[in-house]
N, C-alpha and C positions, 0 to 999 in steps of 0.2 A: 302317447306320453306327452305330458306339458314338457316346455321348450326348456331350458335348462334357465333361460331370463324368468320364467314364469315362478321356476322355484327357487329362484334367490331369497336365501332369509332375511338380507336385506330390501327388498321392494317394498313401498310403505302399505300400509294396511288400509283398507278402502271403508269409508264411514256412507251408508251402511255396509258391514262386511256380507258377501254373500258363500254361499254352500259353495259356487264354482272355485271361488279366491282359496277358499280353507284347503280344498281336496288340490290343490295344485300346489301346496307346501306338501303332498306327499313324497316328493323325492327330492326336497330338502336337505342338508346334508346331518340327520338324524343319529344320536347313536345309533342305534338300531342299523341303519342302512349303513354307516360305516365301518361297524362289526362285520357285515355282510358283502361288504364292499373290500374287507382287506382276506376276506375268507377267498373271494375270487381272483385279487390279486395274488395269492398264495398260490394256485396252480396254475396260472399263469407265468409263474415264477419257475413254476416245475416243468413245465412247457418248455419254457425258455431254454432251462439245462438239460432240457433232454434234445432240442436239437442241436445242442452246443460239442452234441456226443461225435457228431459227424461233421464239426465247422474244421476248420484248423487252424492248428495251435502253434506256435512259433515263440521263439525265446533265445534269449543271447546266453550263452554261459561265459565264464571269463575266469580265467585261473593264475596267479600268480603261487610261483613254484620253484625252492632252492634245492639244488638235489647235490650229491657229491657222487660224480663218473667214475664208472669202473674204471679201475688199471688198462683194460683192455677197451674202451670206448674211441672210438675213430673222434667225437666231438667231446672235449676235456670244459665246454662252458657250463657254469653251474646253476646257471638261470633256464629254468623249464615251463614257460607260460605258455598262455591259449589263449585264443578266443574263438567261439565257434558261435555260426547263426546255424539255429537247429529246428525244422520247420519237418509236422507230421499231420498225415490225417487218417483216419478210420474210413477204407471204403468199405467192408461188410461185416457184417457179424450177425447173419443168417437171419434176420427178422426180431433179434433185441429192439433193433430202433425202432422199427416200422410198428410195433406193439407200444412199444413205450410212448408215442407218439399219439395212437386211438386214445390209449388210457388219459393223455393232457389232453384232447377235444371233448373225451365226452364229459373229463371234471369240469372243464370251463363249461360245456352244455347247461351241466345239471346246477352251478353253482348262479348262471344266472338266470335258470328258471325258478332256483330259488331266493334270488335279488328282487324278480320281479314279484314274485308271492308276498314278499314283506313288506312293495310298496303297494299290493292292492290290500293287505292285510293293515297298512296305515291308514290308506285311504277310510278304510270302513271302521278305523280309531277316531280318524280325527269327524266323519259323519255322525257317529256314536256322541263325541264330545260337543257337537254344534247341535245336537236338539238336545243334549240335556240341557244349554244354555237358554236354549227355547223351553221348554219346561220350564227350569226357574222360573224363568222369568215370570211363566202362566202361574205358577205357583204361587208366587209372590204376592201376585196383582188378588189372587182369591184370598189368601189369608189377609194382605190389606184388608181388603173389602171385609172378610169377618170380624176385624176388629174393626173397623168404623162402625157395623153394625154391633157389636157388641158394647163398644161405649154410648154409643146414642141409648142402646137399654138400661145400660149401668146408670147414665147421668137421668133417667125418665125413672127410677126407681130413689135416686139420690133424693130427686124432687118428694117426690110423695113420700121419703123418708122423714123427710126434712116437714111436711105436712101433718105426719103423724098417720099416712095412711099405708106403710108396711112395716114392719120390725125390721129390727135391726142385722138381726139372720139372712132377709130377704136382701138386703143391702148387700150384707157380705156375701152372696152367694152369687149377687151380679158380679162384685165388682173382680170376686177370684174367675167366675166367668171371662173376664175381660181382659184380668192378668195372662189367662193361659192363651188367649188368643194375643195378645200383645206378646208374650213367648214365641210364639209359629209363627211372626210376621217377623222379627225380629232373626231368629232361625232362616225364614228362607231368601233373608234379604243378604246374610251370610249366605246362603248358598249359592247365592247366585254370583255375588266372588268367585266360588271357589271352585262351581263349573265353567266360570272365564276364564279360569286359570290352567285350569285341563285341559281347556280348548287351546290355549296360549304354548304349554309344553308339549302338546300332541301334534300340533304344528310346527315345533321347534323355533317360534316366539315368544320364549320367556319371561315373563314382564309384558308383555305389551296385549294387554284387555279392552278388548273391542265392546264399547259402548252399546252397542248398537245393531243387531244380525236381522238381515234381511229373511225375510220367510222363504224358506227352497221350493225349488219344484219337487214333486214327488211323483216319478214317472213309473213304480211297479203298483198303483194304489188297484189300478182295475186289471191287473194282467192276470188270465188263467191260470191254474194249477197246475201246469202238465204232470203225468203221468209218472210215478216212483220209477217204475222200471226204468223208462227210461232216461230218469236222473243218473241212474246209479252206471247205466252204460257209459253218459257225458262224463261218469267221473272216473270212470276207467281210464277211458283214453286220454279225459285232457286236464287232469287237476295235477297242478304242477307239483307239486310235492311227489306225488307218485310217479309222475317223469322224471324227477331230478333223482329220485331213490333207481328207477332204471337205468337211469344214465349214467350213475355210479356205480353201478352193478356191470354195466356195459363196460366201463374202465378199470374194474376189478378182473374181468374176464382177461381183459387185454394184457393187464401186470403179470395176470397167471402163464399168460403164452410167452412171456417175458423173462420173467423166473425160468422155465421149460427150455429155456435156451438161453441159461446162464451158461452152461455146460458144451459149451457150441464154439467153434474155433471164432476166431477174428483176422479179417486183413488187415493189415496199416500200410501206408505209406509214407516213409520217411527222407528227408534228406539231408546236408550236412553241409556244413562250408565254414573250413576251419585255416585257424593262419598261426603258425608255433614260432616261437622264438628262437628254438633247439630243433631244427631238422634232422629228420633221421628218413632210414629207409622205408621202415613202418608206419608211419604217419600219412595221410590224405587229405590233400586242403579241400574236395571235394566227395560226396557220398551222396547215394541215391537208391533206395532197393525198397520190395516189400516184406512185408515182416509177418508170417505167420505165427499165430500162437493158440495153440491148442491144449487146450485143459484136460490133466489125465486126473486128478483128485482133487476136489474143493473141501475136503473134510469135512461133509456135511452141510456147506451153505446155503447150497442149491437145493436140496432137498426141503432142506429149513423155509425158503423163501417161497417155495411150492406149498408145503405144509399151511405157512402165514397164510398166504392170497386165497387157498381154498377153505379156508376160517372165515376169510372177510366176504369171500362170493356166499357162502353161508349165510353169515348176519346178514347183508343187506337182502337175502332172498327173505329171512322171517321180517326182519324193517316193510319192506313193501307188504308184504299180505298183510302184517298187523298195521299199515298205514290203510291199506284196501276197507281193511276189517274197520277203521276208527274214521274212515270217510264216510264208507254204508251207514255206519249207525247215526252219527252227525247229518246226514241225507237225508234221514229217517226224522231224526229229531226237528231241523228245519223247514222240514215238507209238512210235519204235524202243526209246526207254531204259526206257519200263514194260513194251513187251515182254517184252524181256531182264532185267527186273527182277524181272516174275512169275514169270519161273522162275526167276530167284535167290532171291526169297521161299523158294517150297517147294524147295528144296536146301537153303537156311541153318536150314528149318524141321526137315527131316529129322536135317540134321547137329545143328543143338543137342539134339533128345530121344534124338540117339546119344548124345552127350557126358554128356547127365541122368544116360541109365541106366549110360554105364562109370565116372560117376564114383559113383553107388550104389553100383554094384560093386567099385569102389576102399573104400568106406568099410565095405564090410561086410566085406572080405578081409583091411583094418585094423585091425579090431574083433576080427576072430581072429587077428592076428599073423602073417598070410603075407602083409603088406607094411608097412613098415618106416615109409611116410610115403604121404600124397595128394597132393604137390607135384603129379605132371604131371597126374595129373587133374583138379584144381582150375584149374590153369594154362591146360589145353585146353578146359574149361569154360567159365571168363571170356572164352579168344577166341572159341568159336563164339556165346557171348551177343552177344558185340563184333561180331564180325560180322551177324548175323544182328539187331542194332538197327541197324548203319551203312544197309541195306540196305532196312529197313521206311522209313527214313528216308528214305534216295534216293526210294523209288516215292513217299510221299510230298509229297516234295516235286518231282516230276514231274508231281502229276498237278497240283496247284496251278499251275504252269506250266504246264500244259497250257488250262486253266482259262482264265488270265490271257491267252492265244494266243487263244484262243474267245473271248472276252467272257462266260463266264460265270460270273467270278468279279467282276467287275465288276456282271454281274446282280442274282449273289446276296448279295454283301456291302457295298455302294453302294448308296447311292440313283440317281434317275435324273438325267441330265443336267439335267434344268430346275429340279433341289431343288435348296438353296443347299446344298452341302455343310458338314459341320460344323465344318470349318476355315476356312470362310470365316466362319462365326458366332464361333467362340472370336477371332480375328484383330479382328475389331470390336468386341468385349468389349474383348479387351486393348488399344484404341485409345483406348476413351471410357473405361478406368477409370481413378480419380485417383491 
């Protein structure tokens, strides 16, 4: 995980910004991650009160009290107060706690393995949003380029309009030619706003658009295929979503053995220390004993709460298969798209060093005066660039998805489930500072 300084939303933004800088605002303090972040503070909370079952408890009571004495009373005062320190604790009650107890570890387990999914699930947002800005950008540069060519032809037609050697039709047909590229230059010069500005909210930097994005490294462009089967094994055992649905299933079990001995005696231990303003015979400034209580009819609670918990070990057992079942096919889906991506690789790769050397050859043809201009060479240049980044891009960010499907990008860019992750440390920061 980036260091909790790394993801300050305040650290300033680096010109030129690079792909490292972006992906280290993934644990930013994002909605998303905050929603996520108060989901796990919530069983932690429930934690909290379930070991509080067994702390002890301690309280003052205090009584003022006017009473009028029997005829027959040895003490005729009519003032009857109290004060008592009244201090108890729960030592057993057959394994309620000790259940109720598994059930808060494994919610915490599961809640931040699904804390950490959402910041590898950012991370592959905010990648997503940093090469659409790179596209624009290529986009931009080729529609430029089409309308520069397109008015150099408008104004060589203007000419000979003006000569008397085209019609007027011919004129007009350049010049709507020019307008509609002057349209898509115009169009992607807007776009290119307004994927800085996705990249700006996806980083949780609102307002503040980076001029400027350093070209990333792409480290899955040449990596094998491996093998479906055994995707779908990696995704068994370690795609976090399906652990966190077990691990909640696993604290569902536990509520169940909980409920199961609602019905179950309890010890306490109590004591007393009390000080009266009307002494009598029956009064004790001191007390100390345990206290058995054993339940003969709950009217149906227990049963009830047995009923509940074996409803919810239900649901989350169809949750997990139907997550099982909608990872396979997503496994499926992403193993087909790098497929057919690798060889779009080396196609787009072939076609752009076609494009290199015709448009060499456009400039050197130029250079001696048997072409006029390098409009379409340039033009068909910047799209096989364009295409051929759309494309590195795609596999890219497929295989990250793919990754994410496995659990190996959780592996490798996360800490492990029992680390405090770092947003839950920056979140406690920002709690106790003044």
């Amino acid at each position: 995980m980036a260091t909790v300084a790394q993801a300050q939303p305040g650290a300033p933004m680096p010109e030129p910004m690079t792909l490292e800088f972006a992906l280290q605002q993934a644990e930013a303090m994002h909605p998303d991650l905050l929603a996520a972040q108060a989901d796990l503070e919530l069983v932690q909370a429930e934690q909290a009160r379930t070991e509080s079952e067994f702390g002890i408890n301690a309280s003052v009571t205090g009584r003022l009290r006017y009473i009028e004495p029997s005829s027959t009373a040895f003490l005729r005062k009519n003032d009857d107060n109290k004060i008592a320190l009244e201090v108890s604790k729960r030592l057993y009650d057959f394994g309620r706690h000790e259940a109720g107890l598994r059930a808060s570890e494994e919610d915490i387990a599961a809640r931040r393995l699904l804390l950490q999914d959402m910041i590898v699930q950012r991370r592959i947002s905010i990648m997503q949003a940093y090469f659409d800005v790179l596209l624009a950008d290529l986009a931009y540069i080729r529609d430029n380029e089409d309308m520069a060519t397109a008015y150099v032809s408008f104004d060589r037609v203007k000419d000979r309009n003006e000569l008397g050697q085209v019609s007027d039709i011919d004129l007009l047909e350049a010049e709507s030619l020019y307008q509609q590229s002057r349209r898509k230059r115009y169009a992607s010069d807007v776009a290119r706003r307004v994927a800085r500005s996705r990249l700006a909210i996806s980083m949780n930097r609102t307002g503040e658009l980076s001029s400027d994005l350093a070209l990333p490294v792409l480290r899955h462009q040449k990596r094998k295929l491996p093998d479906l089967e055994q995707l779908h094994k990696q995704a068994k055992e370690n795609n976090p979503v399906i652990l966190a649905l077990r691990r909640q299933m696993a604290a569902a079990q536990s509520r169940l053995e909980r409920a199961r001995a609602g019905d179950g005696p309890v010890i306490d231990a109590e004591m007393e220390v009390s000080q009266y303003s009307r002494e009598t015979s029956g009064r004790d400034p001191f007390r100390v004993g345990l206290v058995f209580k054993v339940p003969l009819y709950t009217g149906g609670a227990v049963d009830a709460d047995i009923a509940r918990e074996r409803a919810g070990i239900t649901r989350l057992r169809a949750d997990v298969l139907a997550k099982e079942m909608d990872v396979n096919q997503r496994l499926v889906e992403r193993w087909q798209d790098i497929y057919v991506l690798q060889a779009q690789r080396d196609e787009v790769t072939v076609l752009q060093d076609f494009r290199d050397l015709y448009l060499d050859r456009s400039r050197a043809e130029y250079e001696l005066d048997l072409k006029t201009d390098l409009g379409d060479a340039m033009g068909r240049f910047s799209e096989a660039r364009l295409e051929a980044a759309r494309v590195r891009y795609s596999l890219e960010l497929a295989w990250e998805r793919l990754e994410a499907l496995t659990g190996q990008a959780q592996t490798e860019k996360t800490t492990s489930p029992d680390a405090v992750p770092a947003v839950e440390k920056a979140r406690s920061e920002e709690n106790t500072a003044p």
